[in-house]
VOPAGU-2260 file (C-alpha; in pm, 1 decimal, decimal comma):
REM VOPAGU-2260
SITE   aa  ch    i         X         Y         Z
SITE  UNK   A    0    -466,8   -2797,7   -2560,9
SITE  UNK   A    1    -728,6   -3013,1   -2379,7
SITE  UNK   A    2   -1054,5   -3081,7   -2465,9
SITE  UNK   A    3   -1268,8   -2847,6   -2359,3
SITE  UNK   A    4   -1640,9   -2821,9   -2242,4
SITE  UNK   A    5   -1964,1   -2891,3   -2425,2
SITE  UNK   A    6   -1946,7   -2539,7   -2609,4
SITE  UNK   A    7   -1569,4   -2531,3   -2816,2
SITE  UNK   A    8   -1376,0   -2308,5   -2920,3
SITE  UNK   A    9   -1158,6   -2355,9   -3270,9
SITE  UNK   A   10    -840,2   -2397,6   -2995,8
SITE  UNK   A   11   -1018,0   -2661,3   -2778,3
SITE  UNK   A   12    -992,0   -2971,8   -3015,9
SITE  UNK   A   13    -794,5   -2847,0   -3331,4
SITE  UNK   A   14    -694,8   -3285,3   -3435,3
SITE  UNK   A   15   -1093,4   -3227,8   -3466,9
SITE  UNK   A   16   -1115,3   -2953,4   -3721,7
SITE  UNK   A   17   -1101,3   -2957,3   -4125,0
SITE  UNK   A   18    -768,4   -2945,5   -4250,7
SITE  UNK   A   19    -806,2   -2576,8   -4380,0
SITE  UNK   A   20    -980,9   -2467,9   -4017,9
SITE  UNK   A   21    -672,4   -2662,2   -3839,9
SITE  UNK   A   22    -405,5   -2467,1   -4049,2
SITE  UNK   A   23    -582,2   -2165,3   -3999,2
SITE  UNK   A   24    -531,4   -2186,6   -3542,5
SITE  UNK   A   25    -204,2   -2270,8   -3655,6
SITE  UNK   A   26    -119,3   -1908,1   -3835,2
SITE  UNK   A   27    -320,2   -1737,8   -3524,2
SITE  UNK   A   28    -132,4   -1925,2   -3313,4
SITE  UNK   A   29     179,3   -1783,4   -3461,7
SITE  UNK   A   30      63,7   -1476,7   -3531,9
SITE  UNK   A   31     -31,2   -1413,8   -3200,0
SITE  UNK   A   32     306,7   -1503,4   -3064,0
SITE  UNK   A   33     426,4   -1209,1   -3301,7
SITE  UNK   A   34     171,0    -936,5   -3168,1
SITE  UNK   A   35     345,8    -697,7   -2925,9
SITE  UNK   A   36      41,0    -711,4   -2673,5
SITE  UNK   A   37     123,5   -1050,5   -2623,4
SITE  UNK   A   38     484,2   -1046,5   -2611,6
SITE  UNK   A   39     439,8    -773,5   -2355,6
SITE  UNK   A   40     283,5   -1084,5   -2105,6
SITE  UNK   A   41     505,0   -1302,2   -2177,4
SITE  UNK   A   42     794,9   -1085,1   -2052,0
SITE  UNK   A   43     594,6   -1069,9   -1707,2
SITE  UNK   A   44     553,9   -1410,1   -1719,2
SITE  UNK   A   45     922,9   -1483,9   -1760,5
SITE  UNK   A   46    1039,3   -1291,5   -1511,8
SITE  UNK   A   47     775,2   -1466,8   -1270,0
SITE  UNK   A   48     909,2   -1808,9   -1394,2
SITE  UNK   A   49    1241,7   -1700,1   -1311,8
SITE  UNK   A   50    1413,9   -1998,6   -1546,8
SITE  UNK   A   51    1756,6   -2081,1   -1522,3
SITE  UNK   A   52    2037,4   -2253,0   -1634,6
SITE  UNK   A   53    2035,4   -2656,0   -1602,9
SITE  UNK   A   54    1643,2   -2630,2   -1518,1
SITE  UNK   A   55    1403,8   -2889,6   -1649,2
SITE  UNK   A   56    1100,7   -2693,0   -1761,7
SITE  UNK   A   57     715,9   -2808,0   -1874,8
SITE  UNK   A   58     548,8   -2608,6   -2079,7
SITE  UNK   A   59     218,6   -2723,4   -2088,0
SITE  UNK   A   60     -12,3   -2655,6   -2396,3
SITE  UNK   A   61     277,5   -2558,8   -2547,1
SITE  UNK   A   62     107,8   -2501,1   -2916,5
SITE  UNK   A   63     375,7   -2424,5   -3137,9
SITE  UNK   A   64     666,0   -2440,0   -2966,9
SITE  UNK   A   65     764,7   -2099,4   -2984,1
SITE  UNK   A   66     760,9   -1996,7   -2577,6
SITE  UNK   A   67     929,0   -2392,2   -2553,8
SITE  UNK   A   68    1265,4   -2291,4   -2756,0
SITE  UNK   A   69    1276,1   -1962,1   -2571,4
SITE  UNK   A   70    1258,0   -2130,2   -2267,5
SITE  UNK   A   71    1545,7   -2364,7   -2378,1
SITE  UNK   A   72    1734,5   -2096,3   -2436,5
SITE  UNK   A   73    1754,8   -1965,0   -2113,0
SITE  UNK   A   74    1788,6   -2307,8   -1940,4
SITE  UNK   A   75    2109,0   -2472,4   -2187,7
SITE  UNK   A   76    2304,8   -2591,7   -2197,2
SITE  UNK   A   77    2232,5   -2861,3   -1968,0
SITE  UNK   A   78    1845,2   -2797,7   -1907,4
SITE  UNK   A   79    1573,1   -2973,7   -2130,2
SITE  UNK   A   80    1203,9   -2848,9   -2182,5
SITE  UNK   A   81     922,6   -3042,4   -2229,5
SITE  UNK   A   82     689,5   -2921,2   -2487,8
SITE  UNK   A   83     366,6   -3064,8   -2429,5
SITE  UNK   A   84      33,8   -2996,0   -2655,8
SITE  UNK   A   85    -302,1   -3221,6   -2663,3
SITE  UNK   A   86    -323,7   -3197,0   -3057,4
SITE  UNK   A   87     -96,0   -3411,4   -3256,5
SITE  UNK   A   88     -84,8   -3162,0   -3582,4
SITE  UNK   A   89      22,0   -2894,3   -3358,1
SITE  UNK   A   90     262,9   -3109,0   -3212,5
SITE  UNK   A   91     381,2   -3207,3   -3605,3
SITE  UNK   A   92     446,3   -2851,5   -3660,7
SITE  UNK   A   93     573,1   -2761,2   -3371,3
SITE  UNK   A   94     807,3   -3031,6   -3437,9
SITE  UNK   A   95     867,3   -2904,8   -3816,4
SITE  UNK   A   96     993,3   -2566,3   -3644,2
SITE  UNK   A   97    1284,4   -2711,2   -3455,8
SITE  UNK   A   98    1565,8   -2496,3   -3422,5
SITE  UNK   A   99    1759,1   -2743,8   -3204,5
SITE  UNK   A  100    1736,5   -2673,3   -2906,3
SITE  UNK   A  101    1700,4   -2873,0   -2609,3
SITE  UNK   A  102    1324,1   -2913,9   -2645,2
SITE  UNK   A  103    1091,4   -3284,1   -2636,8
SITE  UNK   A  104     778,9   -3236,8   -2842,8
SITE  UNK   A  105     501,3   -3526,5   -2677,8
SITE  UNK   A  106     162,6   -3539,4   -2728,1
SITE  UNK   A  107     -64,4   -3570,4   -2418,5
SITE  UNK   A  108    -310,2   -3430,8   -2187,6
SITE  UNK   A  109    -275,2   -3157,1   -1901,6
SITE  UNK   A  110    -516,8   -3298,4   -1756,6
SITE  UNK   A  111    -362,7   -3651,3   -1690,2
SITE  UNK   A  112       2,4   -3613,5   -1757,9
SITE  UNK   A  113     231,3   -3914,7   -1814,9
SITE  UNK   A  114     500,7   -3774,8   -1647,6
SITE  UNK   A  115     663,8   -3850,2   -1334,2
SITE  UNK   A  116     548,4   -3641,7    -960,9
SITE  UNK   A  117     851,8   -3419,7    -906,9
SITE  UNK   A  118    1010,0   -3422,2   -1263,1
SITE  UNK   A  119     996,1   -3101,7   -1363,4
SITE  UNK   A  120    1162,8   -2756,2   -1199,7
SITE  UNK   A  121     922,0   -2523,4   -1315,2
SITE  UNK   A  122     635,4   -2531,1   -1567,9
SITE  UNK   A  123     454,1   -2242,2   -1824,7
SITE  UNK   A  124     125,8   -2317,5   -1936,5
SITE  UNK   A  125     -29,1   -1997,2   -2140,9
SITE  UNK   A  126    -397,3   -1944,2   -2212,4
SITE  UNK   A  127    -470,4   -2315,6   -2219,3
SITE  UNK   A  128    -687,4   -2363,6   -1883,3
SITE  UNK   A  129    -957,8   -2168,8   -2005,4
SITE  UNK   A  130    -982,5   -2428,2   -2231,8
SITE  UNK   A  131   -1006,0   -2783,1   -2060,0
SITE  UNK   A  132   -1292,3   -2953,2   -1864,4
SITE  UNK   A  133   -1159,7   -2866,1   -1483,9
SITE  UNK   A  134    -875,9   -2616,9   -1473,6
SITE  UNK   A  135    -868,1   -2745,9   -1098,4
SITE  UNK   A  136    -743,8   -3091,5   -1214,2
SITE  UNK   A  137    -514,9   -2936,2   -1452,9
SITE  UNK   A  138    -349,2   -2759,0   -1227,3
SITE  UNK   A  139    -340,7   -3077,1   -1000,4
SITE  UNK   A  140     -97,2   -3216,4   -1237,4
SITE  UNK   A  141      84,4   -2924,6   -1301,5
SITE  UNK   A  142     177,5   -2955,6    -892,7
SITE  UNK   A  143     211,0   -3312,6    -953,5
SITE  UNK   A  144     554,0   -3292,9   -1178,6
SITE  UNK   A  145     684,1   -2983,3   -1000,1
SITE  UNK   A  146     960,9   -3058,5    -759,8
SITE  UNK   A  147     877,0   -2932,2    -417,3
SITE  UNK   A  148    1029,3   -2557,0    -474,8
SITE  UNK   A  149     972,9   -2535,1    -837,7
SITE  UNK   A  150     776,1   -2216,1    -984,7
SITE  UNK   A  151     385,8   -2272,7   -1166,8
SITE  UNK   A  152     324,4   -1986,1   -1432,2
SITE  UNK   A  153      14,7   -1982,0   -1539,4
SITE  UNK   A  154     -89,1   -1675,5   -1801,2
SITE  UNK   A  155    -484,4   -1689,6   -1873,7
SITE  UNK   A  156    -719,9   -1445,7   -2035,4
SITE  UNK   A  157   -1026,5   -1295,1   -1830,9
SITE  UNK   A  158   -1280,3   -1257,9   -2156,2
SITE  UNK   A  159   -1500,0   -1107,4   -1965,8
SITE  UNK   A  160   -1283,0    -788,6   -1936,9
SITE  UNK   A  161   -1332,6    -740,6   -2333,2
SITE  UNK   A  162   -1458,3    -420,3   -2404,0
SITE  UNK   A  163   -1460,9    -196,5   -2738,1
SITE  UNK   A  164   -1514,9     148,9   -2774,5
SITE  UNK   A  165   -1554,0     368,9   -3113,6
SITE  UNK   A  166   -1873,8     127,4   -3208,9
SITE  UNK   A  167   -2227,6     205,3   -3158,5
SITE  UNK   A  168   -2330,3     142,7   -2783,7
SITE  UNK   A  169   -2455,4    -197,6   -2704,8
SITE  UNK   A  170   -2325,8    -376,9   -3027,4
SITE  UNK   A  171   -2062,1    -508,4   -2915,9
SITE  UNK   A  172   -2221,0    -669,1   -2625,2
SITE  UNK   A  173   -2481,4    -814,3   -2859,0
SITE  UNK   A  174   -2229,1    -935,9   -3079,3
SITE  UNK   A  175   -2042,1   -1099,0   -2759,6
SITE  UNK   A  176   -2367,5   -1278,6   -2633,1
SITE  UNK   A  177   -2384,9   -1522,7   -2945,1
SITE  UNK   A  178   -1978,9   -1545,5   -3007,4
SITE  UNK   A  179   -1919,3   -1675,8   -2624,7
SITE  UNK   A  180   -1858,5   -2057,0   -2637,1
SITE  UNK   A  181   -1760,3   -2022,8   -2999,3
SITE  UNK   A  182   -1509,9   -1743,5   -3018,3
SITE  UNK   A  183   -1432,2   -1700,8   -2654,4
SITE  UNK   A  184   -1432,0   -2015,4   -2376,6
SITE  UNK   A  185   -1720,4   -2075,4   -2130,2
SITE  UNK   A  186   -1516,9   -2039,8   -1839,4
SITE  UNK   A  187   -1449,6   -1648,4   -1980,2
SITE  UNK   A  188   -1317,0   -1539,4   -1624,5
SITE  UNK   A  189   -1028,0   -1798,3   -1604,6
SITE  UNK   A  190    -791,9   -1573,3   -1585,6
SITE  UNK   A  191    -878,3   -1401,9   -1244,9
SITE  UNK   A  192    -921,2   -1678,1   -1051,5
SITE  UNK   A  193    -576,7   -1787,4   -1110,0
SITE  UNK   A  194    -423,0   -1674,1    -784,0
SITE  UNK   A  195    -761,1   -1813,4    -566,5
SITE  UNK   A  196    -708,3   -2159,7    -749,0
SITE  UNK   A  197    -309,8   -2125,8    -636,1
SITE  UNK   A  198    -355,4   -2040,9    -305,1
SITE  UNK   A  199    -621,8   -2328,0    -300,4
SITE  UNK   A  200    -314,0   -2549,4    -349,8
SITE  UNK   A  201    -100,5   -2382,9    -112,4
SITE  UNK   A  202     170,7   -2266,3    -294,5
SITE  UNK   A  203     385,3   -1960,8    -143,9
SITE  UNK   A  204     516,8   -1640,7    -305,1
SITE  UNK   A  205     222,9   -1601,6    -526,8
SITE  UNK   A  206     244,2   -1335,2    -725,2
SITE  UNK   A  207     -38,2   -1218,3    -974,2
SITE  UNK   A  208      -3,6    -933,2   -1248,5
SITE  UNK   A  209    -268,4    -849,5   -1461,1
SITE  UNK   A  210    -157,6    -673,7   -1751,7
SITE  UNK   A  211    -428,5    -515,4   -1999,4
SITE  UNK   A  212    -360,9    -539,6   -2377,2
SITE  UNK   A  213    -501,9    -258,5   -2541,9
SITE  UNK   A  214    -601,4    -253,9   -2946,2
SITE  UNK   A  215    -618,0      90,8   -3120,1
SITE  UNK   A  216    -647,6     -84,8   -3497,1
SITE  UNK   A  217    -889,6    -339,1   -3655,8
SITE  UNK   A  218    -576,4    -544,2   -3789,2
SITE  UNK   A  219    -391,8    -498,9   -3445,2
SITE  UNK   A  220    -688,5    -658,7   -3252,9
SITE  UNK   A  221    -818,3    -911,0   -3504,7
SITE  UNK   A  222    -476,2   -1134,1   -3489,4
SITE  UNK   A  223    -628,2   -1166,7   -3067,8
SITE  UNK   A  224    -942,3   -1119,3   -3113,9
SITE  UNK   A  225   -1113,1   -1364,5   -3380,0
SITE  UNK   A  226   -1503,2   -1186,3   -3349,8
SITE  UNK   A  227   -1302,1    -868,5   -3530,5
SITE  UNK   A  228   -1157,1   -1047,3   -3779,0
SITE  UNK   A  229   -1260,2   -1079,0   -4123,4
SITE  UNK   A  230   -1087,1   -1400,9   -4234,9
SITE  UNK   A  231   -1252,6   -1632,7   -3957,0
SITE  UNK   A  232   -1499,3   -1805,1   -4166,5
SITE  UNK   A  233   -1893,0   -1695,0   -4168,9
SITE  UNK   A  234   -1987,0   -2031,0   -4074,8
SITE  UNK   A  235   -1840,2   -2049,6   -3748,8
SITE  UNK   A  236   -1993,9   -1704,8   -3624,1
SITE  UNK   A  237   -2344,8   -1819,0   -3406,5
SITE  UNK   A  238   -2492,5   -1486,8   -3496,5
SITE  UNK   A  239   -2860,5   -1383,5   -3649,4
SITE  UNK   A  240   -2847,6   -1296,6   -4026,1
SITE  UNK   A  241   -2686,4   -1018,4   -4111,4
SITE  UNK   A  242   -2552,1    -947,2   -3730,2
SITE  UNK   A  243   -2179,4   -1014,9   -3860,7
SITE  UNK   A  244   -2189,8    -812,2   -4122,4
SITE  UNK   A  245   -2290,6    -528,5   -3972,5
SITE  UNK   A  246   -2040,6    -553,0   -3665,9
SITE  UNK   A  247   -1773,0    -599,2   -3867,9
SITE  UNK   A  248   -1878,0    -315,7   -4065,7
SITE  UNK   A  249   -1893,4     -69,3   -3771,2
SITE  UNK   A  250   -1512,5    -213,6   -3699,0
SITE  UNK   A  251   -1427,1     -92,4   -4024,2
SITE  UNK   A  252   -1574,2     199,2   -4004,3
SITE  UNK   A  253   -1419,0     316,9   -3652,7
SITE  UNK   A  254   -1092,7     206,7   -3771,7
SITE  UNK   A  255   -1091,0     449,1   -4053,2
SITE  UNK   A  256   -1245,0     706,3   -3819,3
SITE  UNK   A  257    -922,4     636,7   -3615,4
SITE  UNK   A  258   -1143,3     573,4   -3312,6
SITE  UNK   A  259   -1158,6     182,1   -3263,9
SITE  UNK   A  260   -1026,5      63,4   -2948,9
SITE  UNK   A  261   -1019,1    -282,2   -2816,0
SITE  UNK   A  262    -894,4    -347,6   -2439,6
SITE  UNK   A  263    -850,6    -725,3   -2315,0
SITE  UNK   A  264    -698,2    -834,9   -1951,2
SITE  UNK   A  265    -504,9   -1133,7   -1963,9
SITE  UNK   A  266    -348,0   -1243,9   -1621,7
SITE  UNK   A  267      54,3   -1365,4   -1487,6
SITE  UNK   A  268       7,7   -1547,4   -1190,6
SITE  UNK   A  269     305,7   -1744,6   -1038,0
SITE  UNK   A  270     351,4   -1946,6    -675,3
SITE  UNK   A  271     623,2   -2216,2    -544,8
SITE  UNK   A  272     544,7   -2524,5    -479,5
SITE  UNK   A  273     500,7   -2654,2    -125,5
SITE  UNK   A  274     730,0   -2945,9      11,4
């Protein structure tokens, strides 16, 4: 992923993070890959992306490689995929997860890609523009390697649709005031103005599909959702004494009430590009 704004996020610069932190993104990374909420988008998104034998796909911010080889697999035998991540230990990993398929792990930023203009049919970039300086120059590029006809899928999360229920009123939105910038991006609305930034570009057949993950356990939501999870270290929570502690005992609490509830909107938008 790029580097993000003044106010980071563990994803944002993970090269930049203690070895222990680093390998830490890297289990939520594949954990959340796992989670059925999330597995859920990326079947919308596929079927927006539409890939297909002998394509040559991008997928940008492509973490652990995980979407990449799936990709591959629906593109061989004689399409490639292009796995591309801004952080070099992600890339290592990704790398050390190879199953063989037709996939190029590079190092390199979405924001100024060194790839050709019109080398790529069709490119995939998940949850990684809420993340970088100017998601409009990102997605600049992204046009930039797509061949005139190609397909842009870009899946991003719109924090600011985060809501909890089964916890006393008001502390979660407490909570959320001091986690934002540190837990959750700055730009926490990326996500809807996907299909604005595509139409922008003026790319046709846009299609945009929100689709709302929805939480009913502590453990369910805390493998998306780091301000409900336990194991993210105390020091990286920019909350008042004692303000942790007691959110994350009300989660408990509602999940063994069986009440908890956790509800998160992340959007599928697709276009073609122009030519």
């Amino acid at each position: 992923m790029e580097p993000a704004q003044k106010e980071r996020t563990p994803f944002a610069d993970i090269d930049g993070l203690p070895a222990s932190m680093s390998a830490m993104v890297l289990d939520a990374l594949t954990e959340m890959g796992r989670h059925t909420e999330i597995r859920r988008v990326r079947r919308v998104a596929f079927d927006m992306l539409r890939p297909r034998p002998g394509q040559r796909l991008l997928d940008a911010g492509s973490g652990s490689g995980d979407v990449a080889r799936r990709l591959a697999a629906e593109v061989s035998p004689t399409g490639e995929v292009i796995a591309l991540d801004h952080s070099a230990s992600i890339t290592a990993a990704a790398v050390a997860r190879h199953d063989g398929s037709n996939v190029r792990y590079v190092t390199g930023d979405v924001g100024a890609m060194d790839l050709p203009s019109d080398s790529v049919d069709g490119v995939w970039c998940e949850r990684v523009l809420q993340h970088v300086d100017s998601a409009d120059r990102s997605i600049g590029e992204l046009i930039r390697v797509t061949r005139p006809g190609g397909r842009i899928c870009l899946i991003d999360t719109d924090w600011s649709s985060l809501g909890f229920d089964g916890m006393p009123a008001g502390l979660g939105e407490v909570v959320m005031a001091h986690v934002r910038g540190h837990f959750t991006p700055k730009q926490h609305d990326m996500g809807r103005t996907l299909r604005r930034r595509l139409v922008a570009n003026g790319l046709s057949g846009i299609t945009a599909t929100p689709v709302t993950c929805v939480f009913t356990t502590p453990e369910s939501a805390a493998v998306v959702l780091p301000m409900v999870n336990p194991r993210v270290p105390e020091e990286t929570w920019a909350t008042p004494p004692g303000l942790r502690d007691e959110w994350l005992a009300c989660v408990d609490a509602a999940g063994a009430s069986g009440t908890f509830l956790a509800v998160l909107t992340i959007w599928v938008v697709a276009g073609t590009v122009p030519g």
